[in-house]
NUNUVO-372852 format. One line per 4 residues: number of its first residue (from 0); for each residue x, y, z of C-alpha. Coordinates in nm, 2 decimals, m for minus. Layout:
<torkes>
NUM	X Y Z | ... $
</torkes>
This chain:
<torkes>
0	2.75 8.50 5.06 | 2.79 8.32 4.76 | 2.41 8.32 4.68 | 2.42 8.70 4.57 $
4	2.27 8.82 4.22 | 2.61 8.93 4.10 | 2.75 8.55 4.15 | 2.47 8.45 3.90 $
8	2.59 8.71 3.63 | 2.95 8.64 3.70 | 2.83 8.21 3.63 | 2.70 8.38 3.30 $
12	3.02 8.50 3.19 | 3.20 8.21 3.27 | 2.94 7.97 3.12 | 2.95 8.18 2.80 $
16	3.37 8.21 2.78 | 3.35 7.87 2.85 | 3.11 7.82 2.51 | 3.28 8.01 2.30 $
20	3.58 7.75 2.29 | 3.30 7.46 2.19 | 3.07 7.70 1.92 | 3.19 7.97 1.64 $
24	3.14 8.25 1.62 | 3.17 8.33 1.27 | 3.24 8.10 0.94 | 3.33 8.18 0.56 $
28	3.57 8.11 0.34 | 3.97 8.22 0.34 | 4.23 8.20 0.07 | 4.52 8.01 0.17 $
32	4.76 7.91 m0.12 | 4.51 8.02 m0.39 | 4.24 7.76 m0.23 | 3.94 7.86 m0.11 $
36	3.87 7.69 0.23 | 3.62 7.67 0.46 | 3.72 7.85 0.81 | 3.55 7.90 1.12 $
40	3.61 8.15 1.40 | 3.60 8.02 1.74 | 3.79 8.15 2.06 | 4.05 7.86 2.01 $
44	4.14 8.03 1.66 | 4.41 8.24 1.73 | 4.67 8.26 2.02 | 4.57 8.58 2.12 $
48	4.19 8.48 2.12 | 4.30 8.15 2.34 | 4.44 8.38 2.61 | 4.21 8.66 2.60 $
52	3.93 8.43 2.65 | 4.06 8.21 2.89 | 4.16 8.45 3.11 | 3.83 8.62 3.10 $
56	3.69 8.25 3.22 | 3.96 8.18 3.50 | 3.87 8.56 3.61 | 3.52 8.59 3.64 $
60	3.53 8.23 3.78 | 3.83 8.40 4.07 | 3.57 8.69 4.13 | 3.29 8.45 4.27 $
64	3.46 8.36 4.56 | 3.62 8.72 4.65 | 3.30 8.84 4.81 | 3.46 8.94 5.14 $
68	3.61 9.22 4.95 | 3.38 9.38 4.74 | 3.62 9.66 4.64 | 3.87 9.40 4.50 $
72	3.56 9.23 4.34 | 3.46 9.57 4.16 | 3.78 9.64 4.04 | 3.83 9.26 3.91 $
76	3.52 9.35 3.69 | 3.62 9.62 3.56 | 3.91 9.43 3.43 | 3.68 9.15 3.31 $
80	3.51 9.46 3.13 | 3.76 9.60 2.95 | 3.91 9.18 2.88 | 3.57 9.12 2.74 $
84	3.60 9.45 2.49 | 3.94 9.32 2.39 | 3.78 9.00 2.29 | 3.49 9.14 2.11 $
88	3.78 9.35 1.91 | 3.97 9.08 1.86 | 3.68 8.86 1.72 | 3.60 9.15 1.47 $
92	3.92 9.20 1.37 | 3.98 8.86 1.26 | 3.63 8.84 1.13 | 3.74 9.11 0.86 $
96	4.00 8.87 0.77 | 3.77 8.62 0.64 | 3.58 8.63 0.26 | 3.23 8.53 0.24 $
100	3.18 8.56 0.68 | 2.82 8.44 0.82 | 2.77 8.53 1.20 | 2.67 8.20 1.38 $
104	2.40 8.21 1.64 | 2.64 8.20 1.92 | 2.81 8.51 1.80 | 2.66 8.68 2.13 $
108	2.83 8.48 2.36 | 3.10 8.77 2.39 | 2.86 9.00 2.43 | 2.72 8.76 2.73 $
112	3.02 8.79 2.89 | 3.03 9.19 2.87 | 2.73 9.19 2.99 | 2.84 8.93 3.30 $
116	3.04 9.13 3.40 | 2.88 9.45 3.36 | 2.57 9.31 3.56 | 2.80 9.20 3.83 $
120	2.98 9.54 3.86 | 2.63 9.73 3.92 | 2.57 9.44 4.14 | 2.84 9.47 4.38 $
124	2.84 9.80 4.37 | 2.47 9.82 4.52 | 2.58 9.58 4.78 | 2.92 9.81 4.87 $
128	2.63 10.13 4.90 | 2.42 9.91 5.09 | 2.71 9.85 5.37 | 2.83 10.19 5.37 $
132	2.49 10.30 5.43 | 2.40 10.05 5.71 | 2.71 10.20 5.85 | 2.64 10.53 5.91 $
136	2.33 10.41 6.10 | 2.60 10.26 6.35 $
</torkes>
């Protein structure tokens, strides 16, 4: 049962995790040494960034092919959930540390992958409501 709507917003969030690494999110200008430089924020920029957001891909990417256990796959989102706030903090946190900051256009891919995962958690959880129903017919 791969072909279910919530496999399409889960191949959202790990389409846009896996953008973020390749476009910024933010750019502007940092002192380092009393030099002005150019810097630009992408999820490769910091450490904790590089895992947050990597994990987030590798997870909603594991959550696809779980669909024999939809309660697993619901609490696996939720997970991704609170991952993708964690990024979106962690991304505005380090925006503050740069002068001069100009969002780039692909400053909603975090907020693609909240919504991934989000869309995928209603998802499944129609599809768990939908069994349980069918099985008190039984």
């Amino acid at each position: 049962m791969i072909q279910r709507q919530q496999t399409l917003w889960l191949l959202l969030a790990s389409a846009a995790a896996l953008l973020s690494f390749m476009f910024p999110f933010v750019t502007g200008k940092v002192m380092e040494n009393g030099v002005e430089a150019d810097k630009v924020l992408k999820a490769d920029s910091s450490f904790l960034l590089l895992i947050c957001t990597g994990a987030s891909l590798i997870l909603s990417t594991a959550i696809i092919f779980l669909y024999k256990d939809r309660k697993l796959q619901m609490r696996l989102c939720l997970a991704g959930l609170l991952l993708a706030v964690i990024i979106i903090v962690l991304y505005i946190t380090q925006m503050n540390k740069i002068t001069k900051s100009t969002l780039a256009l692909f400053c909603v891919l975090p907020f693609a992958v909240l919504a991934g995962y989000y869309m995928a958690f209603r998802n499944i959880r129609k599809d768990e409501k939908l069994v349980k129903s069918l099985d008190k017919l039984r």
